[in-house]
C-alpha positions as CSV (number, residue, x, y, z in Angstrom):
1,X,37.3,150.3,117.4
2,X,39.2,147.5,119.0
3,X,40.3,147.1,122.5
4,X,43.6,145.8,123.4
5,X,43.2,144.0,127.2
6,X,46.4,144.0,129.1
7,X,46.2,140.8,132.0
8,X,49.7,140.8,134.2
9,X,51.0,137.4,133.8
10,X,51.1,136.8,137.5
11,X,47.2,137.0,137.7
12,X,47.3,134.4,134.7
13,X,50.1,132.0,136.3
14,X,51.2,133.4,139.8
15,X,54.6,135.0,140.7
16,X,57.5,133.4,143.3
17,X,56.9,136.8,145.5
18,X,53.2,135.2,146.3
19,X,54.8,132.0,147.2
20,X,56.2,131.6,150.4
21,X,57.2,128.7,152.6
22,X,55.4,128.1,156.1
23,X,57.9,129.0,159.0
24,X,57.9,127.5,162.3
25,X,57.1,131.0,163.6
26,X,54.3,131.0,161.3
27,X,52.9,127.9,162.2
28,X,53.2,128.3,165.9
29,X,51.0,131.4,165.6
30,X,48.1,129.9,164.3
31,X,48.6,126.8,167.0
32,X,48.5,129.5,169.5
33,X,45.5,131.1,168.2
34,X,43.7,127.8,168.0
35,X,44.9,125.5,170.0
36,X,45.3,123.2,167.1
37,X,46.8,119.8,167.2
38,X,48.4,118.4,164.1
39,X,48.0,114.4,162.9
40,X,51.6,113.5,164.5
41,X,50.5,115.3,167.6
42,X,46.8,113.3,167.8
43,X,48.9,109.8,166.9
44,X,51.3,110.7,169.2
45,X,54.5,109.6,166.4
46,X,55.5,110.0,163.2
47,X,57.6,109.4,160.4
48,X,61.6,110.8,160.6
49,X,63.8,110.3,157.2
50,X,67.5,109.5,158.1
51,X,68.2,109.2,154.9
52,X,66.4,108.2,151.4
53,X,66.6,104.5,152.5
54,X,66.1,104.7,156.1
55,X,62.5,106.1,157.7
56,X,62.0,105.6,161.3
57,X,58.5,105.3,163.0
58,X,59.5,108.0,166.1
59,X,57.7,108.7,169.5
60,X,56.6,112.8,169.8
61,X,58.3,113.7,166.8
62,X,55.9,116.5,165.7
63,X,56.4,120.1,164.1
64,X,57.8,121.2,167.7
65,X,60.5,118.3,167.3
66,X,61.0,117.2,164.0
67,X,63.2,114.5,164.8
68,X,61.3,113.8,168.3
69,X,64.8,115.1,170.0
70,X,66.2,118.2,168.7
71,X,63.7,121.8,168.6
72,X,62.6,123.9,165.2
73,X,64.5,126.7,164.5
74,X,62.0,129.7,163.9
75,X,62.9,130.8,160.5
76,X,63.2,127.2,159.5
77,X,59.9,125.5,157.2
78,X,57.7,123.9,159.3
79,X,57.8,120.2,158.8
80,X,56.0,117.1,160.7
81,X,53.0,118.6,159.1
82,X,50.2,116.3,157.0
83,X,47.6,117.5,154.0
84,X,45.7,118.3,156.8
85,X,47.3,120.3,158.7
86,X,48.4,122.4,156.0
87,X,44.7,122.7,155.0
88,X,43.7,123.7,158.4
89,X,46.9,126.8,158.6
90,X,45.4,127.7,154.9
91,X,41.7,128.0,155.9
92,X,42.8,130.0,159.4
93,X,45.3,132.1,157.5
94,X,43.4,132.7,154.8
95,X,45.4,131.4,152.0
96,X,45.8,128.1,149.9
97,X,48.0,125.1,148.7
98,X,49.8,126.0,145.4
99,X,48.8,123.3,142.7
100,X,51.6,121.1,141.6
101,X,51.8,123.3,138.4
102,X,51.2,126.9,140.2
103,X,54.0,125.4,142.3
104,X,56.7,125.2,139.5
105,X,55.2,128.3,137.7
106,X,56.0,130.2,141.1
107,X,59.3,128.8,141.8
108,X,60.7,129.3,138.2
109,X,62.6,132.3,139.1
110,X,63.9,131.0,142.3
111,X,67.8,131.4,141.4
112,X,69.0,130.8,145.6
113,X,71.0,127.8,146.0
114,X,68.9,124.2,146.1
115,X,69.8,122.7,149.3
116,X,70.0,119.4,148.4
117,X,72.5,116.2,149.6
118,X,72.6,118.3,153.0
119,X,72.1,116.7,156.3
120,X,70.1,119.7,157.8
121,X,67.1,121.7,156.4
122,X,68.3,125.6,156.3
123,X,66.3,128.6,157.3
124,X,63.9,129.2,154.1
125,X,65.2,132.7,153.7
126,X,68.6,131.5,152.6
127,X,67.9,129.0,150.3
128,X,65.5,128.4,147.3
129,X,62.2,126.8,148.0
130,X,63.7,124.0,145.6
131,X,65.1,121.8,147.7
132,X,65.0,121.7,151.5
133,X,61.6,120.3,152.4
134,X,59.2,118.4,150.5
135,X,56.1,120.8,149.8
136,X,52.9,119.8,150.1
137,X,49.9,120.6,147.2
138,X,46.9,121.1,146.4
139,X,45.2,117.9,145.6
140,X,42.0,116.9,144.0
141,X,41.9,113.2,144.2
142,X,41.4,111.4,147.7
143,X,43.9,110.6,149.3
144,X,46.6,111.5,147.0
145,X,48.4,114.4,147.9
146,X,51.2,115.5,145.5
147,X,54.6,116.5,146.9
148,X,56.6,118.8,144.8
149,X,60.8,120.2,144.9
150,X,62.3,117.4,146.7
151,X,64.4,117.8,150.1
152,X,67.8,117.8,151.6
153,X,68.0,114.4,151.6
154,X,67.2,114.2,147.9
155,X,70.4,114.2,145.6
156,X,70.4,113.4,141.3
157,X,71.0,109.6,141.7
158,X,68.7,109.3,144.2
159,X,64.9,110.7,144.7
160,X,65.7,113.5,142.1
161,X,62.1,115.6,142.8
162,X,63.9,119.1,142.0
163,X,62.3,118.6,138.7
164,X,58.8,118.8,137.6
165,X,58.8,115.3,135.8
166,X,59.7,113.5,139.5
167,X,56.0,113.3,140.8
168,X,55.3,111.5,144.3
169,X,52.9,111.8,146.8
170,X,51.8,111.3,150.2
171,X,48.4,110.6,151.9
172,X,46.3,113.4,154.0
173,X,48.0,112.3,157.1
174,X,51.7,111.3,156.2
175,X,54.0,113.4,158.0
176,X,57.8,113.6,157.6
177,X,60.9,115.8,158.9
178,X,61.3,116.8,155.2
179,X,57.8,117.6,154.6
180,X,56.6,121.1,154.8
181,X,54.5,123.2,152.8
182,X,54.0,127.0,151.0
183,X,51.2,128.8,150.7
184,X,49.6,131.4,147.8
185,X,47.3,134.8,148.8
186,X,43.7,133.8,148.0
């Protein structure tokens, strides 16, 4: 007699319900429960993107102030965020950093609109996780940490990383105004 084994293809390569993109709201929860301060809090500046050419080294820009002026919106993706941070949130929520593969797998049958060659990230309800903010992912080399879908600053001349074949990364403790991250349940 021969057995036939059925495996669901989202326990062999994930499903986009799984995925989600971190939320201010989200974020600010586990700061509040642990009093955690993030790498651009502890330097005391960080990085802020104008534009693809222009990057600005900004005093108290953090995840509370993106831009070190203007505050989060709650529903929007946390960014100002390193590896690091994103590690920490995962450990204290009890979830994990996508790969950069389980990140594409996952995001395959995201059909909301990419919000790309904007000049504002938009709440991550309303738009695909494609787009918006750079997402962070699971790395397994020091200090290389792959970033993966691109942002709102990103357009097809210019820094195309909607696709898969665009690979860049960041180090542990690079934050950015575009750079955010997703989890996946452990």
């Amino acid at each position: 007699m021969k057995w036939l084994i059925f495996i669901p293809l989202s326990l062999l390569f994930g499903c986009n319900e799984k995925m989600t993109s971190v939320s201010v709201t989200e974020f600010e929860s586990f700061v509040s429960n642990t009093g955690y301060k993030t790498d651009a809090e502890n330097y005391g500046w960080s990085y802020v993107q104008q534009s693809v050419f222009t990057v600005d080294t900004v005093h108290h820009a953090d995840w509370r102030k993106p831009d070190g002026v203007h505050p989060s919106k709650p529903e929007d993706p946390v960014t100002q965020v390193s590896y690091n941070d994103a590690i920490a949130y995962c450990k204290w929520a009890g979830t994990r950093l996508p790969t950069y593969s389980e990140y594409w797998v996952n995001t395959k049958h995201d059909n909301r609109r990419i919000n790309t060659e904007s000049m504002a990230i938009e709440n991550r309800d309303r738009v695909s996780i494609i787009g918006n903010v750079w997402e962070l992912c699971a790395s397994d080399l020091p200090n290389v940490v792959p970033l993966a879908g691109g942002s709102y600053l990103c357009s097809k001349k210019m820094c195309n990383g909607t696709s898969k074949e665009k690979k860049i990364s960041v180090d542990p403790f690079t934050a950015n105004r575009h750079i955010g991250f997703c989890v996946l349940d452990n």
